[in-house]
C-alpha positions in Angstrom: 62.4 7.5 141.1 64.3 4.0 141.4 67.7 3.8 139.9 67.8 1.1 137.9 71.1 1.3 135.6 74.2 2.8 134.5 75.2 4.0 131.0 78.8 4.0 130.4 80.4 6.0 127.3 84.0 5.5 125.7 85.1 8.7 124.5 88.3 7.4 122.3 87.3 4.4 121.5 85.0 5.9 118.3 87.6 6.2 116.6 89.1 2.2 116.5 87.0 1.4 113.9 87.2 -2.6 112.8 88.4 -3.2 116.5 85.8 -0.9 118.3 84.4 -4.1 119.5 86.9 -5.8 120.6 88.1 -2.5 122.6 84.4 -2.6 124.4 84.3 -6.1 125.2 87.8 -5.8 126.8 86.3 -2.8 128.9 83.4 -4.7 129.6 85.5 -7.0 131.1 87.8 -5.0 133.0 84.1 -3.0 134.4 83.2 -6.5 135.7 86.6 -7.5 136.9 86.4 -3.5 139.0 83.2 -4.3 140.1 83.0 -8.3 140.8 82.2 -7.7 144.7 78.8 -6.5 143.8 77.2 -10.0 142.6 73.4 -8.9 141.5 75.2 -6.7 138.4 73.6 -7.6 135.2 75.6 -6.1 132.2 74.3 -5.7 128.6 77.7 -4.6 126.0 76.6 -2.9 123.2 77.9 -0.8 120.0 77.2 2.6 121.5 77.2 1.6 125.2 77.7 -0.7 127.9 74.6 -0.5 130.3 75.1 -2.2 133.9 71.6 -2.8 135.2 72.1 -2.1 139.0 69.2 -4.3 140.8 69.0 -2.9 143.9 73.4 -2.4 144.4 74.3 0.7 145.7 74.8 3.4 142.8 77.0 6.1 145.3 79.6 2.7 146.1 80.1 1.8 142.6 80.6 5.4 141.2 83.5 5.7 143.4 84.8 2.5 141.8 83.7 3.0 137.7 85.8 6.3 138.2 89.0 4.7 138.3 88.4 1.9 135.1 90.5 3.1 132.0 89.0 3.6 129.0 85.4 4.9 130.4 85.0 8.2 128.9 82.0 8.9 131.6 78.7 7.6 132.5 75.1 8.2 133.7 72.7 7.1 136.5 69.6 5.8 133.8 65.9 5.6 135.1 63.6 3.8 133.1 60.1 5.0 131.7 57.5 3.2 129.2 57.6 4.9 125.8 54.7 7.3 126.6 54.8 10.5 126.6 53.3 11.3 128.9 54.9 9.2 132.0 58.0 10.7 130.3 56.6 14.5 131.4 56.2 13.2 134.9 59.7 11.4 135.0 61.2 14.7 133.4 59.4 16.9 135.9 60.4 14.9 139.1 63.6 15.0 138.5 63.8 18.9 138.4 61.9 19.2 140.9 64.1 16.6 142.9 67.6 18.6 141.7 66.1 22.1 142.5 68.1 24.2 139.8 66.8 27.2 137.9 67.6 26.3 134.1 66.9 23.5 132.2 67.4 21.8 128.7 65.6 19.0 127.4 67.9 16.8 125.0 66.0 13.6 123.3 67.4 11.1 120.9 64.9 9.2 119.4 66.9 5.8 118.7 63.7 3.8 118.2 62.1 5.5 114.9 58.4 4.0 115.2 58.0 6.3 118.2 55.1 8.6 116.6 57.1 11.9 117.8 60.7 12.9 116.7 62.8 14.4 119.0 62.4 17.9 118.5 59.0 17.5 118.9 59.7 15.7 122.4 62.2 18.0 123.9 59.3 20.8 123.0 56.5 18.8 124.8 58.7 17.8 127.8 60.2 21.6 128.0 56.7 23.3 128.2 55.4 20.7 130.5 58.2 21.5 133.0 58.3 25.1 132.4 54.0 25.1 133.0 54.8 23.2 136.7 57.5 24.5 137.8 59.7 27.7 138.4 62.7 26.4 135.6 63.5 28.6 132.8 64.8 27.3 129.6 68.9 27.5 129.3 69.5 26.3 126.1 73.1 27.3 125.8 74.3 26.8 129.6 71.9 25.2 131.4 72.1 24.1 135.0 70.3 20.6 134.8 70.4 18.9 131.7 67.8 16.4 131.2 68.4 13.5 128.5 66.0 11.1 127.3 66.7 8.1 124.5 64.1 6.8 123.3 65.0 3.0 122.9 62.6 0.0 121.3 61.1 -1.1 124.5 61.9 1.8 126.6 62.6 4.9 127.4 66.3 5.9 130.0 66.6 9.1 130.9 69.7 10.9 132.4 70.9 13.5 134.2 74.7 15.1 133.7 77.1 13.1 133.4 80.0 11.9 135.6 83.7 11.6 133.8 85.9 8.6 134.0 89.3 8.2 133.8 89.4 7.9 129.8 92.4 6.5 127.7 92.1 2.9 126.8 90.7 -0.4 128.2 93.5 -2.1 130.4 94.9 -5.0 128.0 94.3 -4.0 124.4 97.8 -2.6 124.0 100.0 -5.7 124.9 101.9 -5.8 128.2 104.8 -3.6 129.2 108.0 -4.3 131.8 108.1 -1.6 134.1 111.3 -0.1 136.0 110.2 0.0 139.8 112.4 2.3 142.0 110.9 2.7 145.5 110.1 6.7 144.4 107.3 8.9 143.4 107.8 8.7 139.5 107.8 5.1 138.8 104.6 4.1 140.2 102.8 7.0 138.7 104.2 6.3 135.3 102.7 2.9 136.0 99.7 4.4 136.2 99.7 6.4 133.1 100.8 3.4 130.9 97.9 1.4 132.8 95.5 4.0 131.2 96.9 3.5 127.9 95.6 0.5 127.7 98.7 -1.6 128.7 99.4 -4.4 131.1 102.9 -4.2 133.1 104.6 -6.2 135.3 107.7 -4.8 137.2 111.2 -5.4 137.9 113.3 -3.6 140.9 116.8 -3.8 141.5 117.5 -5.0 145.1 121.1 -4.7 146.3 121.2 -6.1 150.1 123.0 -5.8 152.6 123.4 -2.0 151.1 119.7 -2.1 150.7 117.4 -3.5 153.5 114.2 -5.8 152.9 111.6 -2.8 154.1 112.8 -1.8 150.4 110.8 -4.7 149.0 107.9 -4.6 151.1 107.4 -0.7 150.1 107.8 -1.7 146.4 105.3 -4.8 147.3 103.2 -2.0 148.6 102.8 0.0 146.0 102.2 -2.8 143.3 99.1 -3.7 145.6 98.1 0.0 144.9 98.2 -0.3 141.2 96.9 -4.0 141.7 93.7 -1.6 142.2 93.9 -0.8 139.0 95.4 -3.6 137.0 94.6 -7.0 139.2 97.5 -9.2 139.3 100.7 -7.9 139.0 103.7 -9.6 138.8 107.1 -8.4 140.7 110.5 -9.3 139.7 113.5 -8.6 142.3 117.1 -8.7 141.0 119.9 -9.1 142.9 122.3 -6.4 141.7 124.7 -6.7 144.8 127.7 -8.4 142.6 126.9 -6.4 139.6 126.8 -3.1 141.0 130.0 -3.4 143.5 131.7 -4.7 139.8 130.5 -1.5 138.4 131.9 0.8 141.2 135.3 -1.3 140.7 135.8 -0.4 137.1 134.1 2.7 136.8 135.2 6.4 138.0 132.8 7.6 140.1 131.0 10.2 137.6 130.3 7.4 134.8 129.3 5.1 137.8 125.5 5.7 137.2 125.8 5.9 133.6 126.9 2.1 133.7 124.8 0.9 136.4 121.6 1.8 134.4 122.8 0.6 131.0 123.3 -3.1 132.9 119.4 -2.1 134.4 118.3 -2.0 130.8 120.0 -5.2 129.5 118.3 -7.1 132.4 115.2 -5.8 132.3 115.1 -6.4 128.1 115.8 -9.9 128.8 113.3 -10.3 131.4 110.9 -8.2 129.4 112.1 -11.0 126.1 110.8 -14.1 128.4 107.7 -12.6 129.4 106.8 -11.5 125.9 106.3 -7.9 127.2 106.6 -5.2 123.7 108.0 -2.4 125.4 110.4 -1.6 128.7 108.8 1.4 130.7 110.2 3.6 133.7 109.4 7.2 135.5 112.3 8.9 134.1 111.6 12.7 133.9 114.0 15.1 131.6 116.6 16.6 133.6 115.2 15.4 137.0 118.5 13.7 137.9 122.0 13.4 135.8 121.1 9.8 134.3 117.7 11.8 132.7 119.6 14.6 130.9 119.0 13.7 127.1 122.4 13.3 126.2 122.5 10.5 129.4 119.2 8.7 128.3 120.4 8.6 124.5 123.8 7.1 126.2 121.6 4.4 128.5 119.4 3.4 126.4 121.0 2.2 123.0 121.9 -1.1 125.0 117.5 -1.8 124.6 116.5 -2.9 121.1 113.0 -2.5 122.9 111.2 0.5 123.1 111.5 2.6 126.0 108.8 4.7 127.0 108.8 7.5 129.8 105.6 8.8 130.4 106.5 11.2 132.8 109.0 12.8 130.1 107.6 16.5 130.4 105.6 16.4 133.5 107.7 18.5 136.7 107.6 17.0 139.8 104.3 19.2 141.2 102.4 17.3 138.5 103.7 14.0 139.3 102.9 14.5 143.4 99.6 15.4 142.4 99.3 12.1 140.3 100.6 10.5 143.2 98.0 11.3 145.7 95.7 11.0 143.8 95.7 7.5 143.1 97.2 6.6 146.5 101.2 5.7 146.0 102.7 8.7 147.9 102.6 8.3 151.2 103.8 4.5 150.3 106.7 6.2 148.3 108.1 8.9 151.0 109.2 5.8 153.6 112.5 6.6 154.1 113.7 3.6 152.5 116.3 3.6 150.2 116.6 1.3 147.0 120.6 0.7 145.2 120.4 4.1 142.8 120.2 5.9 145.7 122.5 4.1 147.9 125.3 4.0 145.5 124.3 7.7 144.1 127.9 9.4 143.4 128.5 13.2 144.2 129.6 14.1 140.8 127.6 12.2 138.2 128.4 13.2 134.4 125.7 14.4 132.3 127.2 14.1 128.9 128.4 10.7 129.1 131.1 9.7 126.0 130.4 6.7 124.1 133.9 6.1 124.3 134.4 6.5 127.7 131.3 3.8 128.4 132.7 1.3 125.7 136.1 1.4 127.8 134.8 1.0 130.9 132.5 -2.2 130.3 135.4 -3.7 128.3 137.3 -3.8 131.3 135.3 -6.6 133.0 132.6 -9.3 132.4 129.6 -7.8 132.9 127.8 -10.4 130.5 128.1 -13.0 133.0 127.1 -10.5 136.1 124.2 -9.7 133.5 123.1 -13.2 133.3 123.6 -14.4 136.8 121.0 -11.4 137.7 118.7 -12.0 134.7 118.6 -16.1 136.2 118.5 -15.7 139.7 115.1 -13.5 140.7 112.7 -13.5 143.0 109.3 -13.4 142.0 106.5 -12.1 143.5 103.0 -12.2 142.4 100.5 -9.7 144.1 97.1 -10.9 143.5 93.5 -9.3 143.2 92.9 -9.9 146.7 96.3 -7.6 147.7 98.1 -10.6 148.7 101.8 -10.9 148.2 103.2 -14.7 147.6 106.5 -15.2 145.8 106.3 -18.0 143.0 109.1 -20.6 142.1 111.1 -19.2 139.1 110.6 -22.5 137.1 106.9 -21.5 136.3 107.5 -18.0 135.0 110.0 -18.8 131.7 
């Protein structure tokens, strides 16, 4: 039988109500935007469903591809039959006989109500029909093959089982977010996972040369054109923490060292995230991982954000955030043996209960406002498009 379209469900998105729409035209969009290559698409968006008519594109390509859109529940490979009955035996029957199982089901929805048979009535027909013609047995609790039909106003789809998506939300709905970049394994991941939920980042790094090299960059560069795969364009923003950070390592003892550095991370990456109209400040932190990530430490960091700060990686261990990693393709990218400025500067006794009092003291020992601003004016932006392509932009145009 000819493939002739694809049925894509939304799983969470039945429960947005008043903005269900607006949630499905935004998939629909990001569904075109995944699958733009393949020009003789048709798509029809509707309530229940968005339907992509294939015409004659390759179905096994473009599966590999609707997989990875967020906010697809799952979706179906559709044939097409008149609204007879029996032409829908036959298409029912072929394909059984073309998945060679042993058990069956028949499950018919009968959305077009002048069709002179409800669906009981159908799944009967088509069941005994199959079970006269074949050597299938009815499973009607676990069933090998499940055959669906919906019986629509001009036509009939039928469907096979289905094939599950990524889920979460539509890329976009939720606002945009600034992500902390680090050259590791967590931050790109937690990119991933915010992607998912349905919200737009761009990224900030903090580059401190000559202590940090420019392979550095290009590895973060990398892995934004990975989660370009994802997202499209992504913005980059590259700090230059040198005079900053060699301030911090004047004034501060070694174990609050850290503690500092990352607090002036945050103010940065708040005002950044302020011109950019991004809603909340996002990094790969994981409790306990490292001394800055104990609770007491991230309580300690964090109160200099009025933003929120989200950590999606929170309670995931680092076997769980490898297998993300490969998954999606930023690993390998992430083990070069390049090194970005937390690690360079990384201090051999790092404090893990951090006093406010001790922090306060510290910072009021030098001007780290101006150091803050001189970072916060002075980036380097890079924009990796849709196409993979890395091009910095004049910082004029961004603010």
């Amino acid at each position: 039988m000819k493939q002739e379209l694809i049925m894509v469900r939304f799983g969470e998105l039945s429960t947005k109500g008043k903005n269900r729409m607006n949630f499905i035209n935004q998939l629909g969009l990001n569904i075109k935007r995944m699958l733009r290559s393949y020009t003789k698409l048709t798509y029809e968006v509707r309530r229940d469903h968005i339907y992509i008519h294939l015409n004659d594109e390759p179905f096994e390509e473009i599966k590999e591809l609707l997989k990875d859109v967020s906010g697809l529940s799952s979706f179906s490979l559709v044939y097409k039959v008149e609204n007879n009955i029996d032409i829908m035996k036959e298409a029912c029957l072929k394909l059984a006989e073309e998945e060679n199982k042993h058990t069956f089901k028949i499950k018919a929805r009968r959305a077009e109500k002048s069709f002179p048979m409800i669906s009981d009535e159908i799944n009967r027909t088509i069941a005994s029909y199959i079970l006269k013609n074949s050597s299938y047995k009815v499973d009607v609790h676990n069933p090998d093959l499940l055959i669906s039909l919906i019986v629509r106003q001009n036509e009939t789809y039928i469907y096979l089982n289905s094939i599950e998506g990524t889920g979460g939300y539509p890329l976009g709905v939720a606002g945009k977010g600034m992500m902390m970049m680090s050259g590791g394994i967590d931050s790109p991941v937690a990119s991933y996972l915010m992607m998912k939920r349905g919200i737009r980042l761009e990224c900030i790094h903090f580059a401190a040369p000559p202590y940090t090299s420019e392979a550095v960059i290009t590895k973060i560069t990398d892995l934004c054109k990975v989660l370009s795969f994802y997202q499209g364009n992504v913005k980059l923003f590259i700090v230059p923490f040198t005079n900053l950070q060699e301030q911090i390592y004047k004034y501060a003892k070694e174990s609050y060292a850290i503690t500092i550095m990352r607090r002036m991370m945050y103010r940065i990456t708040e005002i950044v995230a302020n011109r950019r109209n991004a809603l909340v400040v996002c990094n790969g932190e994981s409790i306990g991982q490292v001394a800055s990530q104990t609770l007491q430490s991230m309580k300690s960091i964090e109160n200099v954000c009025s933003l929120p700060v989200i950590r999606p990686l929170a309670i995931f261990d680092k076997v769980e955030i490898i297998k993300i990693a490969k998954k999606i393709g930023t690993y390998d990218i992430s083990i070069r043996p390049y090194e970005d400025c937390c690690t360079i500067f990384d201090p051999k006794n790092p404090t893990t209960q951090p006093n406010m009092e001790k922090i306060k003291k510290i910072e009021d020992s030098f001007d780290w406002q101006s150091l803050v601003e001189e970072c916060a004016n002075n980036l380097r932006v890079i924009n990796i498009d849709e196409n993979y392509e890395a091009l910095d932009d004049s910082i004029n145009n961004l603010f």
